[in-house]
BAFI-779120 format. One line per 5 residues: number of its first residue (from 1); for each residue x, y, z of C-alpha. Coordinates in nm, 2 decimals. Example, Ala and Ser with C-alpha at 12.3 -4.5 7.8 and 13.67 -1.06 7.14 Angstrom:
<rs>
1> 1.23:-0.45:0.78 | 1.37:-0.11:0.71
</rs>
This chain:
<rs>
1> 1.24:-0.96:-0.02 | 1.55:-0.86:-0.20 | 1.52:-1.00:-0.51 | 1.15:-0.87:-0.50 | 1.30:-0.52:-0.42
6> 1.55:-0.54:-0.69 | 1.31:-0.66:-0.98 | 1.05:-0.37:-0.83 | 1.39:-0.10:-0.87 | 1.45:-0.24:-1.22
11> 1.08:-0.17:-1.35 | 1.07:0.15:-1.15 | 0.98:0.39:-1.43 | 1.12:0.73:-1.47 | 0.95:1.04:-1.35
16> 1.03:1.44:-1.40 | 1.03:1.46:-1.07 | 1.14:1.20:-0.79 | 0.95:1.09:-0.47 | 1.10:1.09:-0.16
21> 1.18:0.85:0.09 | 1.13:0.89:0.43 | 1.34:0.82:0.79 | 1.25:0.68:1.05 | 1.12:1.03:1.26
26> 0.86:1.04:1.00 | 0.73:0.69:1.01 | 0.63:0.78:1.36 | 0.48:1.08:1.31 | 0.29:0.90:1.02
31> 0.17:0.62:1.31 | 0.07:0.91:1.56 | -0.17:1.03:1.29 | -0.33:0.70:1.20 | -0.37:0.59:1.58
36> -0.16:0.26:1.45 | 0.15:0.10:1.42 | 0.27:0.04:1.08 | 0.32:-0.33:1.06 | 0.71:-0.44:0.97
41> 0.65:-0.49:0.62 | 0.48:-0.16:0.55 | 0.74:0.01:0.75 | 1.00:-0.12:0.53 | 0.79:-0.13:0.21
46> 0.78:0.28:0.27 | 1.16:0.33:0.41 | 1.30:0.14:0.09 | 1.03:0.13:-0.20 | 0.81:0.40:-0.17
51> 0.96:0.64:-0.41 | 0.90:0.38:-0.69 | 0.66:0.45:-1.00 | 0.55:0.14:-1.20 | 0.22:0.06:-1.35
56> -0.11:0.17:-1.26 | -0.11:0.11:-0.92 | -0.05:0.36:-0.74 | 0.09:0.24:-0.33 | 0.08:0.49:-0.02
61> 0.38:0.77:0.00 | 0.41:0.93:0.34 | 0.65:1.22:0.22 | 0.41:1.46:0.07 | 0.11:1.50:0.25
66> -0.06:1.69:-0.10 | 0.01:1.40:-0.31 | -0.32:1.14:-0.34 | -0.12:0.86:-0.22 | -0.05:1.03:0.11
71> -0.13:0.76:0.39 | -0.31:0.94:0.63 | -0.51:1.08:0.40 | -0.58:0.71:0.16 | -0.70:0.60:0.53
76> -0.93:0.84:0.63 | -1.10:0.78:0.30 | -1.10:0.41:0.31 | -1.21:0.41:0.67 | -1.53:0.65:0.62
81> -1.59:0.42:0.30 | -1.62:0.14:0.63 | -1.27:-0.05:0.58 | -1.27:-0.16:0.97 | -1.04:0.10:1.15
86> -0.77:-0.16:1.28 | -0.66:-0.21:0.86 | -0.41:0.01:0.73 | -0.51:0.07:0.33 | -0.21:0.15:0.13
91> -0.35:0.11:-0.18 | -0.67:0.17:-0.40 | -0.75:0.01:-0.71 | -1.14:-0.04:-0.87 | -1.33:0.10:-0.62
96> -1.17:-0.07:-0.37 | -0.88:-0.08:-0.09 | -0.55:-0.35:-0.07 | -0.50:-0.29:0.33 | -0.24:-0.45:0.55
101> -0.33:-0.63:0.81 | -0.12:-0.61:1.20 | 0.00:-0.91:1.10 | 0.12:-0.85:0.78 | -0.14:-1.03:0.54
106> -0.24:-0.79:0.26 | -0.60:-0.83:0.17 | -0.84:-0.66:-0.11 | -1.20:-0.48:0.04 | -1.44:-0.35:-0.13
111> -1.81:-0.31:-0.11 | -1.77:-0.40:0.29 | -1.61:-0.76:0.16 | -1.23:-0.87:0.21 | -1.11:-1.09:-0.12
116> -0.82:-1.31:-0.15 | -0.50:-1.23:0.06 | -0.11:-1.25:0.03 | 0.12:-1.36:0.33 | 0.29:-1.05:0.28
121> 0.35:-0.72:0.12 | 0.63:-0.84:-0.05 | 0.42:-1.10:-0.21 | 0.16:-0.87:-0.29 | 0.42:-0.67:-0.45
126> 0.56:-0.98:-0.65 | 0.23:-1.06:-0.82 | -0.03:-0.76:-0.76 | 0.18:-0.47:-0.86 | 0.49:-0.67:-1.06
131> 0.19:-0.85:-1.21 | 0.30:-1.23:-1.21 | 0.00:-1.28:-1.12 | -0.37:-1.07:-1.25 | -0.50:-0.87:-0.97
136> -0.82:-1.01:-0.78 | -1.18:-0.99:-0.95 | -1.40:-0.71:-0.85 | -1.61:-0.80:-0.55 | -1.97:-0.82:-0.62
141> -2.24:-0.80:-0.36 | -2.41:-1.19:-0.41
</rs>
């Protein structure tokens, strides 16, 4: 995770104005509203990482409730789109929703259909969003 963490810092990308990270206290509050824990990887993804920019892919923030990547807000959205409730989505991209699962896989959904899935965030991070590796094909109803 720390190598992962520093090659994710050293790509960061400079912005006019910085996001925030947040504490513990509001990690809690963040789980109260979603009815859910926030699975350890999450938790930690958001306490250390989630004030990076890089790319196109935009991952949940939990300090500004206004901003589109606000959590509770990218899961009310993904959950009326019919992402089963017990998933936490922390990230959109084409249509569709990377979600966490409570055990820490991270998994693509779209169009009602889960498509391939990491054994972590951290890999997810590694070679979704640091793109060693392409993200997954869109999932077509067949």
């Amino acid at each position: 995770m720390e190598d992962i963490l520093d090659l994710l810092r050293e790509k960061a990308e400079s912005v006019p104005v910085s996001l925030e990270l947040p504490d513990e206290d509001l990690l809690v509050e963040i789980e109260e509203e979603l009815f859910l824990p926030l699975p350890d990887d999450l938790r930690e993804y958001l306490l250390v990482a989630s004030d990076v920019v890089y790319g196109s892919l935009e991952p949940a923030t939990v300090t500004d409730p206004r901003s589109h990547t606000y959590l509770p807000e990218m899961a009310a959205v993904a959950w009326d789109q019919g992402l089963p409730r017990q998933h936490i989505p922390f990230c959109e991209f084409d249509g569709g929703w990377y979600y966490i699962t409570a055990a820490g896989s991270v998994h693509y959904w779209r169009n009602g259909r889960a498509k391939p899935h990491w054994d972590s965030l951290w890999h997810w991070i590694s070679e979704v969003w640091l793109g060693n590796h392409e993200a997954p094909l869109p999932v077509t109803n067949t």
